[in-house]
N, C-alpha and C positions, 0 to 999 in steps of 0.2 A: 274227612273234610266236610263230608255233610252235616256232621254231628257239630261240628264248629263254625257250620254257619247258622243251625239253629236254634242255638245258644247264645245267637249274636253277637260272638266274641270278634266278627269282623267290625259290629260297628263299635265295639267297645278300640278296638285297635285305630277305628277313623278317628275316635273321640281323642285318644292319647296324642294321638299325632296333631291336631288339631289344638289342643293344649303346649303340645312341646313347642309347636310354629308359633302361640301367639307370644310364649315365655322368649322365644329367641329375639322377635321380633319387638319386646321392651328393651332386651340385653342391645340391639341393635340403637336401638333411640337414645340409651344411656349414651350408648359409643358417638354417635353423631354426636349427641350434645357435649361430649368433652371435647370431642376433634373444634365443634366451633368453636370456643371459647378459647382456644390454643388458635386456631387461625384468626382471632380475630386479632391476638399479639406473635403472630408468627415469628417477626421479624427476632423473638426473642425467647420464640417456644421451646422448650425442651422434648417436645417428640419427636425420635430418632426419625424419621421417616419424613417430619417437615423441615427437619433439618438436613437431610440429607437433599431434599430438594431445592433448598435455597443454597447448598453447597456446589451443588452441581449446574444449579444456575448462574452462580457466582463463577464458578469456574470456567463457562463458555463463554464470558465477557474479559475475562481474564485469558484466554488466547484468542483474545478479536473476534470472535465467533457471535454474531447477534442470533439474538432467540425472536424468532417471526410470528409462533402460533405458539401464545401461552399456554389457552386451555388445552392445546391437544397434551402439553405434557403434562398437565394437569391432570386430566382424566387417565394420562396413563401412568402416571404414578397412583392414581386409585387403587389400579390394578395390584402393585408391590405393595401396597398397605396390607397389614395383612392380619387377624383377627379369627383366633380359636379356625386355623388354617381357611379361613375365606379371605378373600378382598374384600376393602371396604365397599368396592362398587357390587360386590357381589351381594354380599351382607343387605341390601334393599331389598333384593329379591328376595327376601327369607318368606313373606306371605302367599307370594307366585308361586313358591315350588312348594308350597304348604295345599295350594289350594291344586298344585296340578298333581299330587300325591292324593288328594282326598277324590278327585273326578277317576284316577286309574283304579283304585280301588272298590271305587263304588259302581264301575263299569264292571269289575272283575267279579263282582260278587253278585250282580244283578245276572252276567251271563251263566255264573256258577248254580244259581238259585234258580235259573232256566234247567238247567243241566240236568239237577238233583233234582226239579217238580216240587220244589218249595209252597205253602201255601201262600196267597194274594198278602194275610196278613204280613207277614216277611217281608215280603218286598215293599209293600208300605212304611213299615218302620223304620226300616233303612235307608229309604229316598229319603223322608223327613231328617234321620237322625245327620245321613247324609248334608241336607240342606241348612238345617242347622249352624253345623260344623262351618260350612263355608260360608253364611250369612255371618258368622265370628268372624271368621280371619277377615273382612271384607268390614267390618267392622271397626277391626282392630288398626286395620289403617288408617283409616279417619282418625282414630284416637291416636295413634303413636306418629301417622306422619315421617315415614321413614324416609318415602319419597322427596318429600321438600325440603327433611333434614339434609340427605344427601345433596341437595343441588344448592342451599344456603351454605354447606361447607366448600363446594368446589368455586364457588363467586366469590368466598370469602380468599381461599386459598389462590384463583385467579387475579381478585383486584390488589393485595400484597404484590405479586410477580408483576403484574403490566403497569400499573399505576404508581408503586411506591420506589419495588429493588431496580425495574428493568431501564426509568430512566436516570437513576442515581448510575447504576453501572454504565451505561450508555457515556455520561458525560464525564464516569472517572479512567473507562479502558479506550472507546472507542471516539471519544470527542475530547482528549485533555488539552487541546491548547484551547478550545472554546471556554471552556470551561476557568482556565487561566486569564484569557482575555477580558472573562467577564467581570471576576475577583479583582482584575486592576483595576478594570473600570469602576467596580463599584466604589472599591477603598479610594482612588482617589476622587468621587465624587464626595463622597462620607468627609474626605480629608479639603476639601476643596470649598465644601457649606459647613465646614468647621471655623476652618478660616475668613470663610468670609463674614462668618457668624461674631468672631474675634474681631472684626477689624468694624463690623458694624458697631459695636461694644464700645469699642476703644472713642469712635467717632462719637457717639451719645455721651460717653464722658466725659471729651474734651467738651463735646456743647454745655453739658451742664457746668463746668467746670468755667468754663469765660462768662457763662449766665453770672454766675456768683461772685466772681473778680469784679464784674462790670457793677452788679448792685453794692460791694463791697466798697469799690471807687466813690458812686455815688453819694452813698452816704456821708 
């Protein structure tokens, strides 16, 4: 072990890990940004997972069952997304457990490098190559934005359920005679400034119609 940490193959192993977290954490950004672009046409997405949520939405309105708290099911069907076996909610945190990977390691190697009587330079290189590493991933966030992508797909996926499916359903399981009452009313209003539309018509014709008898007479 001492011969392999003074070879520095520990920081060579923080470096790789360090790499692998920010490659996942692109693969992540990809994935949000396909998930929005599908929630922001949900209502006719083809991912199994947003379709299965709008089915089972559909389904609680369909045995009179109203749905109270959207996002909570929101967020927990995050959970069932599911992605190279992570959750999509999990899948954000790919930099956190990147960077709480690079602090165990570089605690373990700092008290290893005590252990062993390493010289000063060692533990210098290592803090740095240490710091580095996590100065990236902390980086990487800002750039990739995984966070914000995660919370613009659950608004997106939220505002579909509360704002578009939750009151169409409402007034076609749980309110259908409102819903009827109002479709009379409207048709016969539509049918009601039809007719009157016709009979104002009809009225303008006859006027012009005795205008031109009357000038016809005259003459």
């Amino acid at each position: 072990m001492k011969q392999f940490l003074q070879d520095y193959n520990m920081v060579f192993a923080m470096a790789a890990i360090g790499c692998l977290t920010v490659m996942m954490k692109s693969i992540t950004a990809i994935v949000y940004y396909k998930l929005i672009c599908q929630a922001e046409q949900m209502g006719t997405s083809d991912n199994k997972y947003m379709k299965a949520l709008v089915g089972k939405f559909t389904a609680s309105y369909k045995l009179k069952r109203e749905v109270h708290n959207v996002k909570c099911i929101v967020d927990k069907s995050m959970y069932h997304m599911r992605f190279f076996g992570i959750s999509a909610a999990g899948l954000k945190n790919t930099g956190i457990y990147g960077i709480a990977v690079e602090c165990v390691l570089l605690v373990a190697s700092l008290l290893l490098g005590i252990y062993y009587h390493l010289p000063s330079e060692w533990y210098a290189l290592t803090a740095l190559s240490s710091a580095a590493v996590i100065i990236l991933l902390v980086t990487s966030e800002l750039l990739f934005q995984t966070h914000r992508k995660y919370k613009l797909l659950t608004l997106h996926m939220t505002d579909y359920l509360e704002n578009i499916l939750q009151p169409k359903l409402e007034k076609e399981y749980l309110h259908p005679e409102e819903e009827k009452k109002y479709q009379h009313e409207y048709f016969e209003n539509d049918e009601l400034k039809e007719q009157q539309g016709e009979a104002a018509a009809s009225l303008e014709d006859l006027k012009l119609f005795e205008e031109f008898v009357e000038e016809y007479l005259a003459d």
